[in-house]
C-alpha positions, 0 to 999 in steps of 0.5 A, a space after each residue: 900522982 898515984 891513985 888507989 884502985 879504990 879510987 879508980 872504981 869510984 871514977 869508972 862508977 862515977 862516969 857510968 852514973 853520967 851516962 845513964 843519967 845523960 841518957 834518961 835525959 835525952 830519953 825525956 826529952 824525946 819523950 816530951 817532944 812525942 807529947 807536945 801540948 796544942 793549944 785549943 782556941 773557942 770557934 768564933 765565925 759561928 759566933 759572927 751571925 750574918 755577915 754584910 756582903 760588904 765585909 766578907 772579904 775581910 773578915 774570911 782574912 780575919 779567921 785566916 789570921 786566927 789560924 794562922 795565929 793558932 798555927 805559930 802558937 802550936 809551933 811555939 810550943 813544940 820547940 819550947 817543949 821540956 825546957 828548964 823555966 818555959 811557961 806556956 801561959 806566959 809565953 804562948 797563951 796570953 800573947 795569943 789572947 792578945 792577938 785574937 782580941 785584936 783579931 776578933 775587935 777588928 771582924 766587929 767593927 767591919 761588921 759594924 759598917 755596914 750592919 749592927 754588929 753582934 755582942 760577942 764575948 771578946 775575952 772569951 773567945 780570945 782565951 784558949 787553953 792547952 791540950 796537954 796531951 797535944 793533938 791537931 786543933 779544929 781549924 777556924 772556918 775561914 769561909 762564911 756566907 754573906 747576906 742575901 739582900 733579896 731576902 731580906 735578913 737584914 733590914 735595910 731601915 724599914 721599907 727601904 728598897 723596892 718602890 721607896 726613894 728618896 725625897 727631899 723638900 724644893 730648895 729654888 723657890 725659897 731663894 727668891 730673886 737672885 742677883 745676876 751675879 749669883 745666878 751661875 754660883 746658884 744654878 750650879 747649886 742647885 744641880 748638885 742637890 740633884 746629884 746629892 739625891 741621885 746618890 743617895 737613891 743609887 746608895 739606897 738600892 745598892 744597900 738593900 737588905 744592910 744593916 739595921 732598922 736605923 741603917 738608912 737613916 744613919 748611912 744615907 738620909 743623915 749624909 744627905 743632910 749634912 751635904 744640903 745644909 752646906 750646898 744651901 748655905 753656900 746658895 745663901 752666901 752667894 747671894 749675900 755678897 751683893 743682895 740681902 741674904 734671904 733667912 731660910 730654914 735651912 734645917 728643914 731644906 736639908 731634911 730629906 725622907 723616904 718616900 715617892 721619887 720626887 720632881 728633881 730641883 728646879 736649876 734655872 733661877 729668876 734673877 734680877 733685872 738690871 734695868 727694872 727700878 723696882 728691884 733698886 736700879 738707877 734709871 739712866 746711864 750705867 755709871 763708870 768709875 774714873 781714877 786719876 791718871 799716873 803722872 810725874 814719873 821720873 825717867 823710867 829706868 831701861 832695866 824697869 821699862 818692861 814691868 812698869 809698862 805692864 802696871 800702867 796697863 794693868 791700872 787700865 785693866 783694874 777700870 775696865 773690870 770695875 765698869 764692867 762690874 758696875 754694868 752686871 750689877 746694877 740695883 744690886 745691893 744697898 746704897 753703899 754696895 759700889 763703894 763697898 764691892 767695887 769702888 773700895 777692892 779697886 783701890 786696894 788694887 791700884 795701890 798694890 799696882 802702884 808700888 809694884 811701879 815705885 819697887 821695880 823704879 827703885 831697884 835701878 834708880 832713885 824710888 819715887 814715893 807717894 804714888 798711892 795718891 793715885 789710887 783712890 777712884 770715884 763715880 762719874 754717875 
Protein backbone atom coordinates (compact mmCIF):
# COMPACT_ATOMS: atom_id res chain seq x y z
CA UNK A 1 0.00 0.00 0.00
CA UNK A 2 1.30 3.50 -1.20
CA UNK A 3 1.03 6.61 0.62
CA UNK A 4 1.60 10.28 -0.56
CA UNK A 5 3.94 12.35 0.74
CA UNK A 6 1.07 14.39 1.43
CA UNK A 7 -0.14 11.66 3.63
CA UNK A 8 2.56 11.10 5.43
CA UNK A 9 3.11 14.68 6.60
CA UNK A 10 -0.20 14.79 7.81
CA UNK A 11 0.77 11.54 10.03
CA UNK A 12 4.02 12.83 11.40
CA UNK A 13 1.55 16.31 12.29
CA UNK A 14 -0.68 14.13 13.63
CA UNK A 15 1.57 12.39 16.15
CA UNK A 16 3.63 15.57 17.00
CA UNK A 17 -0.24 16.95 18.06
CA UNK A 18 -0.47 13.73 20.49
CA UNK A 19 2.40 14.36 21.82
CA UNK A 20 1.94 17.85 22.89
CA UNK A 21 -1.21 17.27 23.96
CA UNK A 22 0.15 14.14 26.21
CA UNK A 23 2.41 16.36 27.71
CA UNK A 24 -0.07 19.46 28.57
CA UNK A 25 -1.64 16.67 30.30
CA UNK A 26 0.69 15.37 32.07
CA UNK A 27 1.90 18.88 32.99
CA UNK A 28 -1.83 19.69 34.46
CA UNK A 29 -1.86 16.77 36.37
CA UNK A 30 1.51 17.62 37.90
CA UNK A 31 -0.06 20.79 38.29
CA UNK A 32 -3.04 19.89 40.31
CA UNK A 33 -1.32 17.66 42.50
CA UNK A 34 1.15 20.80 43.69
CA UNK A 35 -2.48 22.59 44.31
CA UNK A 36 -4.49 20.04 46.14
CA UNK A 37 -7.82 21.38 47.91
CA UNK A 38 -7.92 20.74 52.33
CA UNK A 39 -10.42 20.44 53.73
CA UNK A 40 -11.10 23.18 56.60
CA UNK A 41 -13.22 21.92 59.46
CA UNK A 42 -14.80 24.38 62.42
CA UNK A 43 -12.63 23.92 65.84
CA UNK A 44 -15.12 22.00 68.27
CA UNK A 45 -13.12 21.50 71.95
CA UNK A 46 -13.54 25.33 72.34
CA UNK A 47 -16.96 24.49 71.89
CA UNK A 48 -17.23 21.94 74.64
CA UNK A 49 -16.83 24.23 77.86
CA UNK A 50 -16.05 22.63 80.95
CA UNK A 51 -15.45 18.88 80.77
CA UNK A 52 -16.45 16.28 83.91
CA UNK A 53 -13.10 14.88 84.87
CA UNK A 54 -15.24 11.68 84.40
CA UNK A 55 -15.11 12.16 80.79
CA UNK A 56 -11.73 13.57 79.80
CA UNK A 57 -10.24 10.53 78.63
CA UNK A 58 -12.84 10.00 76.25
CA UNK A 59 -13.41 12.77 74.95
CA UNK A 60 -9.65 14.08 74.34
CA UNK A 61 -10.17 10.08 72.03
CA UNK A 62 -12.85 11.98 70.43
CA UNK A 63 -10.88 15.25 69.15
CA UNK A 64 -8.24 12.60 68.01
CA UNK A 65 -10.62 10.86 66.04
CA UNK A 66 -11.63 14.52 64.39
CA UNK A 67 -8.01 14.68 63.12
CA UNK A 68 -7.52 11.86 62.15
CA UNK A 69 -10.67 11.96 60.28
CA UNK A 70 -9.71 15.41 58.68
CA UNK A 71 -6.23 13.73 57.98
CA UNK A 72 -7.92 10.55 55.71
CA UNK A 73 -10.24 13.42 54.06
CA UNK A 74 -7.05 15.63 52.86
CA UNK A 75 -5.24 12.15 51.79
CA UNK A 76 -8.79 11.35 49.97
CA UNK A 77 -8.48 14.60 48.18
CA UNK A 78 -4.87 14.62 47.12
CA UNK A 79 -5.26 11.20 45.44
CA UNK A 80 -8.36 12.07 43.67
CA UNK A 81 -7.23 15.36 42.68
CA UNK A 82 -7.93 16.23 38.46
CA UNK A 83 -9.70 12.96 38.06
CA UNK A 84 -12.37 13.02 35.33
CA UNK A 85 -16.12 12.95 37.25
CA UNK A 86 -14.40 13.13 41.07
CA UNK A 87 -16.73 15.33 43.31
CA UNK A 88 -15.03 16.70 46.57
CA UNK A 89 -18.69 17.18 47.99
CA UNK A 90 -19.81 14.10 47.46
CA UNK A 91 -17.13 11.92 47.97
CA UNK A 92 -14.98 13.81 50.65
CA UNK A 93 -16.93 16.29 52.43
CA UNK A 94 -20.56 14.90 53.13
CA UNK A 95 -18.92 11.53 54.15
CA UNK A 96 -16.93 13.88 56.69
CA UNK A 97 -19.79 15.63 57.93
CA UNK A 98 -21.13 12.14 58.83
CA UNK A 99 -18.46 10.96 60.76
CA UNK A 100 -17.72 14.35 62.99
CA UNK A 101 -21.90 14.59 63.76
CA UNK A 102 -21.13 11.01 65.02
CA UNK A 103 -18.17 12.16 66.54
CA UNK A 104 -19.31 15.44 68.13
CA UNK A 105 -22.88 13.39 69.37
CA UNK A 106 -20.80 11.08 71.01
CA UNK A 107 -18.51 14.09 73.30
CA UNK A 108 -22.19 15.43 74.43
CA UNK A 109 -23.48 12.34 75.60
CA UNK A 110 -20.18 11.47 77.73
CA UNK A 111 -20.45 15.00 78.88
CA UNK A 112 -24.17 14.43 79.66
CA UNK A 113 -23.34 11.67 82.32
CA UNK A 114 -21.79 13.34 84.33
CA UNK A 115 -22.82 17.11 84.08
CA UNK A 116 -25.21 19.07 81.76
CA UNK A 117 -24.32 18.90 78.41
CA UNK A 118 -23.66 21.92 76.25
CA UNK A 119 -25.94 22.88 73.08
CA UNK A 120 -23.59 23.14 70.52
CA UNK A 121 -24.77 23.22 66.65
CA UNK A 122 -23.83 19.83 65.69
CA UNK A 123 -24.62 20.60 61.89
CA UNK A 124 -22.34 23.10 61.81
CA UNK A 125 -19.75 22.06 63.20
CA UNK A 126 -19.87 18.82 61.60
CA UNK A 127 -19.58 20.93 58.06
CA UNK A 128 -16.19 21.73 56.72
CA UNK A 129 -15.37 23.33 53.23
CA UNK A 130 -12.45 23.19 51.12
CA UNK A 131 -9.10 25.41 50.99
CA UNK A 132 -8.95 25.55 47.30
CA UNK A 133 -5.98 26.52 47.33
CA UNK A 134 -4.76 23.62 49.82
CA UNK A 135 -2.64 24.16 52.68
CA UNK A 136 -2.01 22.32 56.51
CA UNK A 137 -5.32 22.66 58.37
CA UNK A 138 -5.19 23.95 62.15
CA UNK A 139 -5.45 20.79 64.12
CA UNK A 140 -8.37 19.83 66.51
CA UNK A 141 -6.98 20.57 70.32
CA UNK A 142 -6.73 17.07 71.44
CA UNK A 143 -5.88 18.23 75.12
CA UNK A 144 -8.96 20.04 77.41
CA UNK A 145 -8.93 20.51 80.94
CA UNK A 146 -11.44 18.89 83.42
CA UNK A 147 -13.37 20.39 86.35
CA UNK A 148 -11.57 21.34 89.36
CA UNK A 149 -14.18 20.03 92.04
CA UNK A 150 -12.35 21.98 94.73
CA UNK A 151 -13.64 25.11 92.69
CA UNK A 152 -16.62 24.71 92.45
CA UNK A 153 -17.29 25.10 88.42
CA UNK A 154 -19.74 23.11 88.49
CA UNK A 155 -22.57 22.81 90.90
CA UNK A 156 -22.82 19.49 92.32
CA UNK A 157 -26.99 20.17 93.40
CA UNK A 158 -26.86 22.99 95.60
CA UNK A 159 -24.77 22.26 98.93
CA UNK A 160 -23.79 19.34 98.24
CA UNK A 161 -20.39 18.08 99.53
CA UNK A 162 -18.58 19.69 102.40
CA UNK A 163 -20.58 18.91 105.85
CA UNK A 164 -23.79 17.56 103.72
CA UNK A 165 -24.79 13.77 103.81
CA UNK A 166 -27.32 11.91 103.11
CA UNK A 167 -30.26 11.24 105.16
CA UNK A 168 -32.96 9.01 104.95
CA UNK A 169 -36.23 8.25 107.26
CA UNK A 170 -35.77 5.00 109.96
CA UNK A 171 -37.28 2.01 108.50
CA UNK A 172 -37.14 -0.95 111.59
CA UNK A 173 -39.42 0.87 113.90
CA UNK A 174 -42.29 0.79 111.27
CA UNK A 175 -42.13 -3.12 110.81
CA UNK A 176 -43.41 -3.83 113.83
CA UNK A 177 -43.16 -7.27 115.56
CA UNK A 178 -41.37 -9.60 113.16
CA UNK A 179 -42.19 -13.28 112.95
CA UNK A 180 -39.18 -15.28 113.87
CA UNK A 181 -39.14 -16.84 110.69
CA UNK A 182 -38.27 -13.34 108.89
CA UNK A 183 -35.99 -12.07 111.53
CA UNK A 184 -32.65 -13.18 109.76
CA UNK A 185 -34.57 -12.19 106.10
CA UNK A 186 -35.39 -8.66 107.73
CA UNK A 187 -32.07 -8.10 109.55
CA UNK A 188 -30.08 -8.80 106.62
CA UNK A 189 -32.48 -5.78 104.96
CA UNK A 190 -32.07 -3.69 106.98
CA UNK A 191 -28.17 -3.61 106.98
CA UNK A 192 -28.40 -3.26 103.17
CA UNK A 193 -30.11 0.39 103.78
CA UNK A 194 -27.11 0.97 105.45
CA UNK A 195 -25.14 0.01 102.78
CA UNK A 196 -27.46 1.84 100.17
CA UNK A 197 -26.56 4.99 102.28
CA UNK A 198 -22.93 4.76 102.74
CA UNK A 199 -22.62 4.56 98.85
CA UNK A 200 -24.67 7.12 98.34
CA UNK A 201 -22.62 9.33 100.72
CA UNK A 202 -19.08 8.05 99.47
CA UNK A 203 -21.01 8.77 95.73
CA UNK A 204 -21.66 12.22 96.89
CA UNK A 205 -18.23 13.14 98.01
CA UNK A 206 -16.47 11.53 95.03
CA UNK A 207 -18.70 13.72 92.80
CA UNK A 208 -18.49 17.08 94.19
CA UNK A 209 -18.34 19.93 92.15
CA UNK A 210 -20.34 17.44 88.94
CA UNK A 211 -22.95 18.10 86.99
CA UNK A 212 -25.68 20.59 87.50
CA UNK A 213 -28.16 21.97 89.90
CA UNK A 214 -30.29 18.80 89.67
CA UNK A 215 -27.16 16.21 89.47
CA UNK A 216 -27.45 14.96 93.20
CA UNK A 217 -31.01 14.62 92.94
CA UNK A 218 -30.94 12.59 89.78
CA UNK A 219 -27.58 10.70 89.89
CA UNK A 220 -27.60 9.78 93.74
CA UNK A 221 -30.99 10.48 95.90
CA UNK A 222 -33.07 9.22 92.83
CA UNK A 223 -30.98 5.70 92.63
CA UNK A 224 -31.14 5.68 96.28
CA UNK A 225 -34.68 5.56 96.07
CA UNK A 226 -35.37 3.42 93.84
CA UNK A 227 -33.18 0.57 95.74
CA UNK A 228 -35.21 1.47 99.18
CA UNK A 229 -38.31 0.85 97.72
CA UNK A 230 -37.20 -2.67 96.59
CA UNK A 231 -35.27 -3.65 99.70
CA UNK A 232 -38.48 -2.44 102.21
CA UNK A 233 -40.61 -4.22 99.77
CA UNK A 234 -38.82 -7.28 99.86
CA UNK A 235 -38.98 -6.59 104.22
CA UNK A 236 -42.64 -6.45 103.74
CA UNK A 237 -43.20 -9.85 101.58
CA UNK A 238 -41.08 -11.61 104.28
CA UNK A 239 -43.03 -10.81 106.76
CA UNK A 240 -46.32 -11.49 104.79
CA UNK A 241 -45.53 -15.30 104.21
CA UNK A 242 -46.31 -16.22 107.79
CA UNK A 243 -47.91 -12.95 109.51
CA UNK A 244 -50.08 -10.02 108.33
CA UNK A 245 -47.95 -7.80 106.10
CA UNK A 246 -47.94 -4.36 107.66
CA UNK A 247 -49.28 -1.36 105.38
CA UNK A 248 -46.56 1.11 105.34
CA UNK A 249 -45.62 4.28 103.16
CA UNK A 250 -43.34 2.72 101.35
CA UNK A 251 -42.58 5.91 99.20
CA UNK A 252 -41.96 8.19 102.00
CA UNK A 253 -39.56 5.27 103.56
CA UNK A 254 -37.62 5.52 100.51
CA UNK A 255 -37.54 9.13 100.04
CA UNK A 256 -34.05 10.08 101.29
CA UNK A 257 -32.49 14.14 101.18
CA UNK A 258 -29.45 16.05 102.17
CA UNK A 259 -28.86 17.12 105.14
CA UNK A 260 -26.88 16.13 108.94
CA UNK A 261 -25.55 12.37 108.89
CA UNK A 262 -27.95 10.37 110.43
CA UNK A 263 -28.16 7.47 112.87
CA UNK A 264 -27.29 4.57 110.86
CA UNK A 265 -30.60 1.80 110.65
CA UNK A 266 -31.47 -0.03 113.60
CA UNK A 267 -30.57 -3.97 112.02
CA UNK A 268 -31.65 -6.12 114.91
CA UNK A 269 -35.43 -6.57 114.96
CA UNK A 270 -38.17 -7.66 117.81
CA UNK A 271 -39.54 -10.58 116.94
CA UNK A 272 -42.54 -12.73 118.01
CA UNK A 273 -42.57 -14.79 120.84
CA UNK A 274 -43.53 -18.40 120.24
CA UNK A 275 -44.37 -18.90 123.73
CA UNK A 276 -46.70 -15.60 124.57
CA UNK A 277 -50.67 -16.35 123.64
CA UNK A 278 -50.84 -12.51 123.13
CA UNK A 279 -49.14 -12.87 119.88
CA UNK A 280 -51.69 -15.74 118.62
CA UNK A 281 -49.92 -18.88 120.09
CA UNK A 282 -51.21 -22.05 121.49
CA UNK A 283 -50.42 -22.77 124.79
CA UNK A 284 -49.59 -26.57 125.40
CA UNK A 285 -47.29 -28.77 123.54
CA UNK A 286 -45.96 -28.02 120.10
CA UNK A 287 -48.23 -29.91 117.64
CA UNK A 288 -46.60 -32.50 115.19
CA UNK A 289 -47.45 -33.63 112.00
CA UNK A 290 -48.40 -37.27 111.45
CA UNK A 291 -48.66 -39.07 108.11
CA UNK A 292 -49.45 -42.51 107.08
CA UNK A 293 -46.78 -44.83 106.71
CA UNK A 294 -46.04 -46.70 103.39
CA UNK A 295 -47.22 -50.09 103.16
CA UNK A 296 -48.18 -52.80 100.68
CA UNK A 297 -45.26 -52.49 98.54
CA UNK A 298 -44.49 -55.46 96.19
CA UNK A 299 -41.35 -57.04 96.29
CA UNK A 300 -38.65 -54.36 95.83
CA UNK A 301 -36.92 -55.12 92.71
CA UNK A 302 -32.73 -55.50 93.35
CA UNK A 303 -31.99 -52.84 90.63
CA UNK A 304 -34.66 -50.39 92.67
CA UNK A 305 -33.57 -51.30 96.18
CA UNK A 306 -31.08 -48.17 96.51
CA UNK A 307 -33.57 -45.20 95.14
CA UNK A 308 -36.57 -46.40 96.91
CA UNK A 309 -34.80 -46.99 100.08
CA UNK A 310 -33.48 -43.27 99.86
CA UNK A 311 -37.48 -41.89 99.20
CA UNK A 312 -38.62 -43.79 102.17
CA UNK A 313 -35.94 -41.86 103.85
CA UNK A 314 -36.66 -38.68 102.38
CA UNK A 315 -40.56 -39.19 103.59
CA UNK A 316 -38.83 -39.21 106.89
CA UNK A 317 -37.26 -36.24 106.27
CA UNK A 318 -40.18 -34.29 104.74
CA UNK A 319 -41.81 -34.83 108.70
CA UNK A 320 -39.00 -33.86 110.41
CA UNK A 321 -38.64 -30.31 108.64
CA UNK A 322 -42.38 -29.78 109.06
CA UNK A 323 -42.29 -30.55 112.91
CA UNK A 324 -39.55 -28.60 112.75
CA UNK A 325 -41.36 -25.68 111.05
CA UNK A 326 -44.39 -26.04 113.36
CA UNK A 327 -41.87 -25.38 116.30
CA UNK A 328 -40.19 -22.03 114.69
CA UNK A 329 -43.37 -20.79 113.83
CA UNK A 330 -45.82 -21.22 116.51
CA UNK A 331 -48.78 -18.04 116.73
CA UNK A 332 -47.67 -17.09 113.49
CA UNK A 333 -50.16 -16.31 111.10
CA UNK A 334 -53.83 -17.15 111.03
CA UNK A 335 -56.15 -19.92 111.82
CA UNK A 336 -55.34 -21.90 108.75
CA UNK A 337 -51.47 -20.85 108.53
CA UNK A 338 -50.54 -24.81 109.11
CA UNK A 339 -52.66 -25.90 106.60
CA UNK A 340 -51.36 -23.55 104.24
CA UNK A 341 -47.69 -23.29 104.77
CA UNK A 342 -46.83 -26.65 106.20
CA UNK A 343 -49.42 -29.05 106.03
CA UNK A 344 -50.39 -28.26 102.63
CA UNK A 345 -46.44 -28.06 100.41
CA UNK A 346 -45.87 -31.46 102.99
CA UNK A 347 -48.05 -33.36 100.78
CA UNK A 348 -46.96 -31.96 97.58
CA UNK A 349 -44.04 -33.26 98.83
CA UNK A 350 -44.77 -36.58 99.81
CA UNK A 351 -46.71 -37.14 96.38
CA UNK A 352 -43.70 -36.18 94.27
CA UNK A 353 -41.70 -38.51 96.63
CA UNK A 354 -44.27 -41.12 96.21
CA UNK A 355 -43.97 -41.54 92.41
CA UNK A 356 -40.45 -41.42 92.37
CA UNK A 357 -40.83 -44.81 94.50
CA UNK A 358 -43.85 -46.12 91.80
CA UNK A 359 -41.30 -44.70 88.74
CA UNK A 360 -38.07 -46.39 90.10
CA UNK A 361 -40.51 -50.05 91.02
CA UNK A 362 -41.79 -49.54 87.31
CA UNK A 363 -38.83 -49.79 85.47
CA UNK A 364 -37.62 -53.16 86.47
CA UNK A 365 -41.03 -55.00 87.48
CA UNK A 366 -44.64 -54.22 87.55
CA UNK A 367 -45.53 -50.35 88.59
CA UNK A 368 -47.51 -50.14 91.76
CA UNK A 369 -50.30 -47.64 91.60
CA UNK A 370 -52.34 -45.46 93.99
CA UNK A 371 -49.37 -44.76 96.53
CA UNK A 372 -50.47 -40.82 96.34
CA UNK A 373 -53.07 -42.41 99.34
CA UNK A 374 -50.22 -41.88 101.64
CA UNK A 375 -49.29 -38.67 101.17
CA UNK A 376 -51.87 -36.67 102.64
CA UNK A 377 -50.95 -35.67 106.51
CA UNK A 378 -52.55 -33.88 109.61
CA UNK A 379 -51.86 -32.64 113.16
CA UNK A 380 -51.47 -34.56 116.33
CA UNK A 381 -52.33 -31.32 118.50
Amino acid sequence: MRFSRSSRRWQIAGVGAVAVALVGVGLGVASADETAPTVNCPAVADQLGTIPAQSQAEIERNLALLNTQIDEANKRLAASNGKAGFSAQNSVIGPLKDKRGSTIDRMLISIGRHATAPKLDTQALATCTLNEDGGAPTPEKTVVAPADPAAGGNDAGGDAGGEQAISCPAVAGELGTVPASAQAEIERNLALLNTQIDEANKRLVSSAGEGGKNFVQNAILGPLKDKRVATINRMLTAIGRTATKPVLDVDTLATCSLGAAADPEPTAVETADPADPADGAASGDVATVNCPAVSGLPSIPAEAADEVSRNLALLDTQIAEANARIASTLGQGGPNFVQNAILGPLEDKRVATLNRIETAIGRHAAKPEGLEKFAPCSLNE
